[in-house]
C-alpha positions in Angstrom: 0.0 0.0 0.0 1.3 4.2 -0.8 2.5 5.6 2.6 1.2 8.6 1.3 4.7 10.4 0.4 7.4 9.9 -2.1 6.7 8.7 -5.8 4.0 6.2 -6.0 5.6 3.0 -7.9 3.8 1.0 -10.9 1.7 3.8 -11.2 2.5 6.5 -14.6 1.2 8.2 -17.7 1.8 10.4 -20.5 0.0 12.7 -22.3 0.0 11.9 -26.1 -3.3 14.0 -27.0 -5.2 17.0 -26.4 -8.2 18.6 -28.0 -10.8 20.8 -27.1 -14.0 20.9 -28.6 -17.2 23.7 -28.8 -20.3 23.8 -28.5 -20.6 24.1 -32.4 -18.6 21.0 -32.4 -15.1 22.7 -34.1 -12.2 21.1 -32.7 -9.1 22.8 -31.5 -5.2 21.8 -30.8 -2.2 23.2 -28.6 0.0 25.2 -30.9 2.8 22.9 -30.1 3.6 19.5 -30.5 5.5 19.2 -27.4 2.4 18.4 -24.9 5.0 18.9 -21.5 5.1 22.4 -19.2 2.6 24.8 -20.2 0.5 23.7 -23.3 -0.8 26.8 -24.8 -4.6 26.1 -26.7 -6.2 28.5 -28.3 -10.0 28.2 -27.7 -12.5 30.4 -29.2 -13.8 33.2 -26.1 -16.3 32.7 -23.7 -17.3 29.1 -24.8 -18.1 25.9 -23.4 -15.8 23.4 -23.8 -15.2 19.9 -23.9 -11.5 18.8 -23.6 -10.3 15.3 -24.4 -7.2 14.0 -23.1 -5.6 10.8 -24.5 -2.9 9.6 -22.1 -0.2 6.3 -22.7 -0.4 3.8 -19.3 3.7 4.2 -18.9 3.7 2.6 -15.8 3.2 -1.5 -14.6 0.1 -1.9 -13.0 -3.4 -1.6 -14.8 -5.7 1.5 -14.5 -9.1 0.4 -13.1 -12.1 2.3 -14.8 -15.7 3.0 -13.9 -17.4 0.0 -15.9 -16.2 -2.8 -13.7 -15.3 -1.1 -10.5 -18.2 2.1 -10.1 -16.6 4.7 -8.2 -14.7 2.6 -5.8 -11.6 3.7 -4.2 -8.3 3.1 -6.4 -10.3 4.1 -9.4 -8.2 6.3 -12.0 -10.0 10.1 -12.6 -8.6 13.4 -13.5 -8.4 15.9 -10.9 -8.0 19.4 -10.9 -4.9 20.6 -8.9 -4.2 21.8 -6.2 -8.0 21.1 -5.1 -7.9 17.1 -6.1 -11.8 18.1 -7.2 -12.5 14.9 -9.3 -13.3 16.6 -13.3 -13.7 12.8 -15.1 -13.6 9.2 -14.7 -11.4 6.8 -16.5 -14.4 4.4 -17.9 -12.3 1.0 -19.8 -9.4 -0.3 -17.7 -6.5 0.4 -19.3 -3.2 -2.0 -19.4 0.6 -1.0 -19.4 1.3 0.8 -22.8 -2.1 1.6 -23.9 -4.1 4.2 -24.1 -7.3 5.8 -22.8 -9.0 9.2 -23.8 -11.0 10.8 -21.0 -13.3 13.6 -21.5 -13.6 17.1 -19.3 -16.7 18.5 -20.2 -18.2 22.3 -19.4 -15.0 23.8 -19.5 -15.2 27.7 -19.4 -13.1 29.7 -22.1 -11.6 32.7 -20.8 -12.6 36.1 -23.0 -11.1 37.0 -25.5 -7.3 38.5 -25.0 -7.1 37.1 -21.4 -5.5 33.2 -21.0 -7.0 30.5 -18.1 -4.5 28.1 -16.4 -6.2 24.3 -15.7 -3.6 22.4 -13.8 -4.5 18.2 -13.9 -3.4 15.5 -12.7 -4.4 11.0 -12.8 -5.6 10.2 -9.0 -6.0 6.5 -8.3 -9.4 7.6 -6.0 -8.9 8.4 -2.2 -5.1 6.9 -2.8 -2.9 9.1 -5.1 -2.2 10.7 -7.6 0.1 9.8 -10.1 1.9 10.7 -13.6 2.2 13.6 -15.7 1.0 16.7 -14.3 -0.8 18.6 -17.3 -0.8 22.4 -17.2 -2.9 23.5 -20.1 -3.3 27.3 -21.0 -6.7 27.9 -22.4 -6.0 31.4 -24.5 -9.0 33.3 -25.8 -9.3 33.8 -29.2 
């Protein structure tokens, strides 16, 4: 079991994809490749959004998801930092070097000019969190 400190072992991921989507269902991409630090995405102003993230298991152990195991505790979500508030659930389990996309829905654009920082993270539920921490920078277009 995690202590509660220090890395967590078997447990990692990469993102490999981003995309945000309006309402009127025109997708948008970071204007880089490189998807590590701050990912810049232009998103039209004062939308709703719904962002997809497609992250790579990198690490041993299998991520449970929602259709098997409900909400139970070890469960793999996205949370918003620092607050841990849970955004989406991981639905399939996923198995060392595959993938999984998981979906953030009502996002809020910022207006136009003015950028909004989302700062995310993988959280095995009520036991970690684990992998990449994503810093996307929603910029109003």
């Amino acid at each position: 079991p995690y202590p509660g400190y220090g890395p967590v072992k078997h447990l990692n991921s990469e993102l490999i994809r981003v995309r945000a989507q309006a309402a009127d269902g025109k997708t948008y991409a970071p204007t880089s490749d490189f998807l590590w630090g701050n990912i810049e995405l232009p998103v039209p102003a004062g939308s709703q959004l719904a962002i997809r993230l497609r992250l790579l298991n990198t690490g041993e152990a299998t991520w449970a998801g929602t259709s098997k195991h409900g909400q139970a505790s070890g469960v793999v979500r996205i949370v918003q930092l620092p607050s841990r508030k849970p955004l989406a659930w991981l639905e399939q389990d996923v198995h060392r070097y595959q993938a999984a996309d998981i979906e953030i829905r009502n996002v809020a654009a910022p207006p136009k000019g003015e950028r909004r920082r989302i700062k995310l993270q993988l959280e095995a539920a009520n036991r970690c969190r684990f992998g990449q921490v994503i810093c996307l920078v929603l910029v109003g277009q």
